[in-house]
N, C-alpha and C positions, 0 to 999 in steps of 0.2 A: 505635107501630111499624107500620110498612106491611104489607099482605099479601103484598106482593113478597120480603119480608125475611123475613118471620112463613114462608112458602113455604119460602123458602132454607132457613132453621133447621128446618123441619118435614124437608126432602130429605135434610138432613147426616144430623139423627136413623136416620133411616130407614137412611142407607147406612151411618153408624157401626154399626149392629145388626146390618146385611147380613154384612159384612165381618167382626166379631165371630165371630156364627154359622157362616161359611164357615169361619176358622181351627179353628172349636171344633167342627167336624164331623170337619175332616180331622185334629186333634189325638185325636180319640175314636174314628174306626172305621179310621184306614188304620195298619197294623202295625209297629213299628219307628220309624218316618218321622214316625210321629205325635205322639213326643215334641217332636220338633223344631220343629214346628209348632206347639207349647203355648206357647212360647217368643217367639212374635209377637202374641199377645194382648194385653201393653201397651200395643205401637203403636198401632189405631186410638184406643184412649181418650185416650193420650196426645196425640191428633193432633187431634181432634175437643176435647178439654178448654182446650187451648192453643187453635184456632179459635173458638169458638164461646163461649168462659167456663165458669167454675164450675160456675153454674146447669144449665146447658145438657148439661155434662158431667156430672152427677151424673145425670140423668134417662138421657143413653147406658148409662152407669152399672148404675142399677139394674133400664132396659128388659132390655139385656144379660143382667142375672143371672138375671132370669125366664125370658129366652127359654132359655138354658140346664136350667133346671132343667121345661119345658116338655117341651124335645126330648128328655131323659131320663125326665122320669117320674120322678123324685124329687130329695129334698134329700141327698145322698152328699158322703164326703168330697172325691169330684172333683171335684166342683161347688164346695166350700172353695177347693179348688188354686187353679182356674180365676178365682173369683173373688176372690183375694188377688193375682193375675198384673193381674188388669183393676187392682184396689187403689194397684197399683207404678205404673203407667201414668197412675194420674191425681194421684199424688202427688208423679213424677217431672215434671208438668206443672205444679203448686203451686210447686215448688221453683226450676225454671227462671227462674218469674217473680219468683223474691226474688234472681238474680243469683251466686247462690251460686258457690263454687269444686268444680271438680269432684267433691274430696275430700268436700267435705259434702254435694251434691248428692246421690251415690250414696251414703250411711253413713247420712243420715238419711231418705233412702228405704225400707232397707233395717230399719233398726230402725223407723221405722212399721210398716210391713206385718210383720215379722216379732212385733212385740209384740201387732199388733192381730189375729194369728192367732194365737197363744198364748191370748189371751184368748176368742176366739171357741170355739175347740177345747174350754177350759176348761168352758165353759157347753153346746159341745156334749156333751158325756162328760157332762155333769150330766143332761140331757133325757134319753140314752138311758143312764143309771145303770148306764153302763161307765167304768172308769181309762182315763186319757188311756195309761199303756203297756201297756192292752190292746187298746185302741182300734187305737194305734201298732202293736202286733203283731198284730192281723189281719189290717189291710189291709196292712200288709208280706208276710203269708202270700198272702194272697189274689192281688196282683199277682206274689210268685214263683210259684205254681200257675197263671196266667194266662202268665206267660212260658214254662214249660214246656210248654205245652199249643201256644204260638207254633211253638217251637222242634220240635216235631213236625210242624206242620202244614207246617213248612217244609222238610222232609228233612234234617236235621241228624243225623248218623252216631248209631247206637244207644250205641252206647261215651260220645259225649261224653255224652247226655241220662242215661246211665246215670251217670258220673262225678259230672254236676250234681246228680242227685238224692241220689247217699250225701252230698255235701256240703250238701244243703239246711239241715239243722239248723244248720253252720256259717256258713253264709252269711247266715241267718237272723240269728243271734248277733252277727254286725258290723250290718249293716244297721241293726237297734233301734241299735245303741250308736253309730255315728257318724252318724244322721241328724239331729241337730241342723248336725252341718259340713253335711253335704249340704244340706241348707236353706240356711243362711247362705251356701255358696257359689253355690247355683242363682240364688238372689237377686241376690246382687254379680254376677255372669254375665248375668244379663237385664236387670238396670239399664244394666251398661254397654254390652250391645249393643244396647241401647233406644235411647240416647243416642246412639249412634253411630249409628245408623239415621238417626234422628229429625231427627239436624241436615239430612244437605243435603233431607231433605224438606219441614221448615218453615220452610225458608230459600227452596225454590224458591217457595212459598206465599205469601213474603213476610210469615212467621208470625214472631214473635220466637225465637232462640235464642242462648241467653248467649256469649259469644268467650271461649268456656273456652282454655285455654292447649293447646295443639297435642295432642293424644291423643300423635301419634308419641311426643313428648319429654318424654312423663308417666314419672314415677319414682317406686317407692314409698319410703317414709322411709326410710332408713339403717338408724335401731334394730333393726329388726323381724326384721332378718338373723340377731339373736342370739337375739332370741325361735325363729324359726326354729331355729338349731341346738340348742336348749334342750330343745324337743321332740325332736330327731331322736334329743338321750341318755335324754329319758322314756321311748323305744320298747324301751331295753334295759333298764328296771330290770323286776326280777323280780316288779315289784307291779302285778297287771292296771289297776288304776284308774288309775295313772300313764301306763300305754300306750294306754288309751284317750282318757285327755287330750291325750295329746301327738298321739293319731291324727288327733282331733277339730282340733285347731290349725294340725297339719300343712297338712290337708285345706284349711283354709282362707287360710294360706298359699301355698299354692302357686296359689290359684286367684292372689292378689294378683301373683304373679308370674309367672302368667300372662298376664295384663296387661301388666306391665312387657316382657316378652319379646316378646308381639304389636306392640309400639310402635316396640320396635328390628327387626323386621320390617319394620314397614308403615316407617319412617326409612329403611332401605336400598332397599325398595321404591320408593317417589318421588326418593330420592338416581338410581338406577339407571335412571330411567324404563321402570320394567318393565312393559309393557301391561294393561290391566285385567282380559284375559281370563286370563291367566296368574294373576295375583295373585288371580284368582275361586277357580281351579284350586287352588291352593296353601294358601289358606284353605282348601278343602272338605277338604284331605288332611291337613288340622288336624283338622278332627272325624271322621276314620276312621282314624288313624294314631298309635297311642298311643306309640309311638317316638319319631313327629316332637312328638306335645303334648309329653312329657317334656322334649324337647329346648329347646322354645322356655319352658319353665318353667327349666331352666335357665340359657336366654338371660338370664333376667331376674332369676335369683339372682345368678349370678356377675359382672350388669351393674357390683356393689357395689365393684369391686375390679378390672375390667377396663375397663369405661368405655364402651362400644364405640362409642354415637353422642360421643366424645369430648368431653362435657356441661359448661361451665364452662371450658374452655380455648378460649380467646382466640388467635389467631393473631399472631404478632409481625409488623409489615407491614417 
């Protein structure tokens, strides 16, 4: 290998880490804003893994997780988050390169990483000879006392922060119990806007990306509608474990159709040739607008039955 090449790969390294640690700076100390930012962590690995190889990417990889746990000053479970996020990203670039269909691309991304933090968590709870749901309940504590302490600093009316607090114990009480959906959704949510990112950027790069089938005119299976409603009668029976199953399903339901419903957006969106700025706009008022999410999760239930991008019908010439 040349020095010239041996250079390049030494420069990517460097900037994949750069990049890393800028997202995971402003993912840790800027408030609110910073979740959202957590959320871009798979890209550079993804992008540099896919560039540069395996090899090359494992080393981004695990430079990454040290400079992280560096800049904090310890091994914390954030530091877990952060780095099962990097995880998705470089196995969401493993997968690309086996051609895969969307479907599997993001399902077996998602159970990697979600299995290979199952087990990690497992062995961590063993070293500090704490249960994985107590582990789970305090750092759920800890971030609700963290968010209250937010929520002060921000001038939020004494009434809500007081309302929030007599409800803490309850909100506590969901949290442990459907964070398993929460997980499995945050996941399916970051893979697929991984993926969506990712393409027109490894495409400008002249990087390989598989010709998955149009996001717009992705659909999810038929079945799953009744799975869905099956749940929605778990919520009434009188028996908590049944309603917290069906919450659990729910949850991750609706992120699937979620998806579906962004698709027939974005299809009406390029039907309409609606500017990109608008369409920026419109997306952003998707992640502040629990109304409008609601809605476009509907879009993508009732697609089953309404049809809306008219999918499968043929025009008679």
């Amino acid at each position: 290998m040349s020095q010239t090449v041996q250079g390049n790969i030494s420069k990517d390294i460097i900037s994949g880490i750069a990049i890393i640690a800028l997202i995971f700076t402003a993912s840790t100390y800027l408030p609110v804003i910073g979740f959202f930012f957590s959320l871009f962590i798979p890209l550079p690995i993804l992008f540099y893994r896919s560039k540069l190889g395996r090899t090359t990417g494992i080393i981004v990889y695990i430079l990454s997780i040290i400079m992280m746990v560096v800049m904090t000053g310890s091994l914390s479970l954030d530091i877990f988050f952060f780095a099962e996020l990097l995880l998705l990203g470089f196995v969401l670039s493993e997968l690309i390169e086996l051609r895969l269909s969307i479907e599997k691309t993001i399902s077996y991304a998602c159970a990697s990483v979600l299995i290979t933090g199952i087990v990690i968590l497992f062995f961590y709870s063993n070293l500090s000879n704490t249960g994985i749901y107590t582990l789970t309940s305090e750092y759920i504590s800890r971030n609700l006392k963290l968010t209250m302490m937010m929520y002060e600093s921000m001038g939020v009316p004494e009434e809500s922060i007081h309302v929030i607090s007599n409800s803490m114990e309850k909100i506590h009480y969901v949290l442990i119990r459907i964070i398993p959906a929460m997980l499995i959704s945050l996941t399916l949510f970051v893979s697929w806007a991984s993926l969506l990112i990712a393409k027109p950027v490894l495409k400008a790069k002249n990087i390989f990306f598989p010709d998955f089938d149009s996001f717009k005119l992705w659909k999810a299976p038929e079945f799953i509608v009744w799975i869905f409603i099956g749940c929605g009668v778990m919520l009434i029976l009188p028996e908590n474990s049944f309603k917290i199953l069906g919450l659990n399903f729910l949850i991750i339901l609706m992120t699937i159709y979620f998806f579906q419903g962004i698709a027939i957006v974005s299809f009406y969106f390029e039907k309409k040739n609606v500017p990109r700025i608008f369409r920026i706009f419109l997306y952003s008022i998707l992640a502040l607008q629990q109304l409008v999410l609601l809605s476009v999760i509907g879009l993508g239930f009732f697609d089953m039955w309404l049809n809306f991008r008219k999918l499968g019908i043929k025009k008679e010439s």
